[in-house]
C-alpha positions, 0 to 999 in steps of 0.5 A: 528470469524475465517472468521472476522480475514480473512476479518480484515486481507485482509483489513489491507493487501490492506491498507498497498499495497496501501500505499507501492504503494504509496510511490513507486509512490511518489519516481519516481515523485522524480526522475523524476523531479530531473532528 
């Protein structure tokens, strides 16, 4: 049980990075063409 709350945790963890990451990417794209 302990080792399926790890597992559901680090899933949950690089979702949510790779969705930070995303929209970091997605504000430079902004600033780049505003200038």
């Amino acid at each position: 049980m302990h080792m399926y709350i790890f597992l559901l945790y680090s899933y949950l963890n690089k979702v949510f990075v790779l969705e930070i990451d995303c929209k970091v990417k997605n504000l430079h794209t902004t600033w780049d063409l505003e200038g």
